[in-house]
DRENRO-157357 format. One record per residue (C-alpha): x, y, z. Coordinates in steps of 0.1 Angstrom, whole numbers, plus 2048, in hexadecimal, padded with zeros to 3 digits. Each point is the difference from the previous one (the first is absolute). Layout:
XYZ/...
//
This chain:
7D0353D68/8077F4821/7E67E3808/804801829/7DF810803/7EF7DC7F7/8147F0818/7F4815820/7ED7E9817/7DE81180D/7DE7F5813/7E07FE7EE/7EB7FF823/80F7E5811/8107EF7E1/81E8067FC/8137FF7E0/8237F87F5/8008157E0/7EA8177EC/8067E97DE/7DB7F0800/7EB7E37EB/7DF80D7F4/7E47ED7FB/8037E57E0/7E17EF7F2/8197DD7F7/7E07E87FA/8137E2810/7E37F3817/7F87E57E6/7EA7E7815/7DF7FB80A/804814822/81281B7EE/8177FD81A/82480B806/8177E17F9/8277F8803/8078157E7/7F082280E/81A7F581E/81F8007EF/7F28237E6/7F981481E/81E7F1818/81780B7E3/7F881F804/804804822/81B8177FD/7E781F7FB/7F7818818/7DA7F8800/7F07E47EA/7DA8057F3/7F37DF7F7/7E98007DD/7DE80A800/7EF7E3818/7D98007FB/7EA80481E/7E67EB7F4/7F77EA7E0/7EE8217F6/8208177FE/8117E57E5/8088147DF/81E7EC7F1/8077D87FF/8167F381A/803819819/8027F5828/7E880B814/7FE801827/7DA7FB80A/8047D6802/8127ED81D/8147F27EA/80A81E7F3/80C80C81F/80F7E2808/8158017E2/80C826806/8137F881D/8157EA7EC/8068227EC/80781981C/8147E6819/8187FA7E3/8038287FC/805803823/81F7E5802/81281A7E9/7F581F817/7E780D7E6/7E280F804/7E07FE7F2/7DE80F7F7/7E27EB7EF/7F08177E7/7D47FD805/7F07FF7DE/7DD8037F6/7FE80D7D9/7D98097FD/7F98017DF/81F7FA7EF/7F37DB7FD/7EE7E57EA/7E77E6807/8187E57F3/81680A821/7DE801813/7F27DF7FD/7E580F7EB/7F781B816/8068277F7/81981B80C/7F4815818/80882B801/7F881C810/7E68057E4/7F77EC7E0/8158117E5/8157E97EA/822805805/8097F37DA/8247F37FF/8067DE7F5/8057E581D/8137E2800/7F47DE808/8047DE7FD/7EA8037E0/81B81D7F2/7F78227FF/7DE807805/7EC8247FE/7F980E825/7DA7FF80B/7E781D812/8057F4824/7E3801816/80081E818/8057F5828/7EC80981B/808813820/7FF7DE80F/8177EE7E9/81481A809/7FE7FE820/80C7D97F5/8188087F1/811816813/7FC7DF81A/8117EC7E8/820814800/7FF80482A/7FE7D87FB/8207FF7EC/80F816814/7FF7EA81E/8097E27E8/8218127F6/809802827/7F87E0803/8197F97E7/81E81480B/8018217ED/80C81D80D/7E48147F3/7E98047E7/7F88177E0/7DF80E7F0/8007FB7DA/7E8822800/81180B7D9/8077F57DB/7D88027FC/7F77DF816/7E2808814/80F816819/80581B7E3/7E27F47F3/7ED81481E/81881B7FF/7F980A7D9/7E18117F2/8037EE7DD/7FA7DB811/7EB80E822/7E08127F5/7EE7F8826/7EB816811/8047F3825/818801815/81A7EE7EC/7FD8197E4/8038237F7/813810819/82680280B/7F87ED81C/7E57EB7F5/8177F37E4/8187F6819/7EE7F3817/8057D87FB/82580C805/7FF80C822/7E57E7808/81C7E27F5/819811815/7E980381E/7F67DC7FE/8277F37F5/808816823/7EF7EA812/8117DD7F9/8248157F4/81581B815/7F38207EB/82C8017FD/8057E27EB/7E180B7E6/80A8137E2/7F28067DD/8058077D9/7F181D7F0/8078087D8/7F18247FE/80580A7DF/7FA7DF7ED/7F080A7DF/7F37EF7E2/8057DC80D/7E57E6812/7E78187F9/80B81A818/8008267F0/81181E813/7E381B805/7FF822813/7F97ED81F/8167E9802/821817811/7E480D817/7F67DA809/8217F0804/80D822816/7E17FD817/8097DB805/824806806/7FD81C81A/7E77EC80E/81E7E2809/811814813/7E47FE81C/80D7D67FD/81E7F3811/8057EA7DD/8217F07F9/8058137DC/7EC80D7E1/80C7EF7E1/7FA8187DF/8087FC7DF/80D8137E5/7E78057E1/80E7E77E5/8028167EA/7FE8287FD/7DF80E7F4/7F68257F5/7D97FD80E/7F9821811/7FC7F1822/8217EC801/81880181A/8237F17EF/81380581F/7EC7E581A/81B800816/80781E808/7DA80E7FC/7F77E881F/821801814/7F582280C/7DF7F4808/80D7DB812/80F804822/80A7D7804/8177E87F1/7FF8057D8/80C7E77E8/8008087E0/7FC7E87E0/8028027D7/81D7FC7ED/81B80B816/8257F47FF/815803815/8138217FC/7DB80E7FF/7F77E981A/81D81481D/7F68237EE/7DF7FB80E/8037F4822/822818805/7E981C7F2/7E47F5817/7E77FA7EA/7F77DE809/80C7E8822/8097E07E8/7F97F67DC/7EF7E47F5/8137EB7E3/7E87EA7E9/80D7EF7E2/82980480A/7F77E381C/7F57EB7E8/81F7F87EE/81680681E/7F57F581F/82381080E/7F88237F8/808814820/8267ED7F9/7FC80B7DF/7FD822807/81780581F/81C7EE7ED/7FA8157DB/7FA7DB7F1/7ED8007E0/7D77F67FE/7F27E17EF/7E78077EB/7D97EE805/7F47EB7E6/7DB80D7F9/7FA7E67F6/8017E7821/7ED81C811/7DE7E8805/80A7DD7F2/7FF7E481C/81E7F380A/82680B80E/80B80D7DD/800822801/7F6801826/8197EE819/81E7F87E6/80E8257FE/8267FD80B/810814819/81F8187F4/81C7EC7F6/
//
């Protein structure tokens, strides 16, 4: 298969990109310090990787409320910010570009990660997956159900992180609105059970959405904001495919078309299902319905990878776990060299090992 379709530069707004090969998003739980703040290493991880089209930084929490996992940055602190631009100027010496990844994960939480305080949701049904702390794994609780005005906070909290990433020198920002953190939370019937205006409806379901993009327009050109969606996750963080759930995700999607957005992210279902209302085929189900920038994400490589974009399914795809254990990967695949392998797992231990000591192609 000939790869030159991943190699075609293109604009997302006005970013403009080298290459289609992209990193997605990877929850690497190196922000081991009492500021949970980016450090040297998250410098020389992401600057490694510079080579990609389009970097997504990890899920960065928008508040101490939206922490679900140990260690993870967040970007709501002046020293966070601060410590970003350490991050995105070392990105920028190698021409790279990047995007932070805005994280708030609702109920997908524990009190341990709270300081004693419980996960908030859409409504107050217990997700019940097992959560990892630093007591071990620990049984998730019934979150308390917010407010229209925490809400209306919260949806303050990510327009404040928004202007935070500016501050520290991204190119743009990303929405963490899938994988069943609160976003899809509000967008599913089995963990939203309201019956205002946050509830119910296509539109009410959505509505934190478009509020978060309104208010993120405000600080960030509409152009440089994009955002994850994972349709047809099933079966995992207590998120269940239903007969509404096609119907929700295609009223939201037509709906960003009416947004000069840099790109919609979606992901491919993990893992195929049978369930009446499944759509297998994400991609191509919401190509036809998306008129902007698509990338597309889940366990491509990179023959698949060029298939898709020269079929024009998708505008770029996102690579996850190959930039782990080869921070050269757009060489790797231009030149037909052969892919490290990621050690599991390193995936969320502190330190370099398994993070910044991956060689280049010898």
């Amino acid at each position: 298969m000939n790869k030159s379709s991943l190699f075609q530069p293109a604009s997302m707004g006005s970013t403009h990109i080298q290459n289609r090969i992209f990193m997605a998003p990877l929850t690497r739980s190196r922000a081991a310090n009492a500021d949970f703040a980016p450090t040297e290493l998250h410098k020389t991880y992401y600057s490694q990787r510079a080579g990609a089209g389009l970097i997504i930084t990890e899920g960065t929490v928008v508040s101490s409320q939206g922490v679900g996992y140990q260690n993870v940055p967040g970007i709501h602190t002046d020293i966070q910010t601060e410590s970003w631009k350490q991050v995105t100027e070392a990105v920028h010496a190698k021409g790279g570009k990047i995007f932070m990844q805005l994280w708030h994960v609702g109920r997908i939480s524990h009190p341990d990660l709270q300081n004693g305080k419980i996960p908030v949701a859409p409504s107050a049904i217990n997700p019940n997956i097992e959560v990892y702390t630093p007591a071990g794994k620990r049984q998730s609780v019934e979150p308390l159900a917010l407010s229209q005005g925490e809400i209306k906070a919260i949806v303050q909290d990510f327009a404040k992180a928004g202007a935070n990433a500016m501050k520290a020198g991204f190119d743009g920002v990303e929405i963490h609105s899938s994988n069943g953190y609160l976003f899809h939370q509000f967008f599913s019937n089995c963990s939203n059970q309201r019956m205002d205006n946050y509830g119910g409806t296509y539109e009410n379901k959505a509505r934190i959405l478009f509020e978060t993009i309104d208010a993120l327009s405000a600080v960030v050109p509409s152009d440089k904001i994009g955002l994850r969606l994972n349709p047809m996750m099933h079966g995992s963080m207590g998120i269940v495919v239903d007969e509404h759930t096609a119907p929700t995700f295609e009223y939201i999607i037509d709906k960003l078309n009416n947004y000069n957005l840099a790109y919609l992210h979606l992901s491919r279902p993990w893992t195929a299902k049978s369930e009446q209302y499944f759509i297998e085929d994400v991609i191509g189900h919401f190509r036809k319905i998306y008129r902007g920038f698509l990338i597309a994400n889940g366990n491509y490589n990179p023959t698949s990878a060029a298939e898709e974009i020269s079929a024009g399914r998708a505008d770029a795809i996102a690579f996850g776990r190959p930039f782990i254990a080869n921070p050269d990967l757009t060489d790797r695949i231009k030149n037909d060299w052969p892919l490290a392998v990621p050690d599991p797992k390193t995936f969320y231990t502190p330190g370099e090992k398994g993070y910044t000591d991956y060689p280049l192609f010898q």
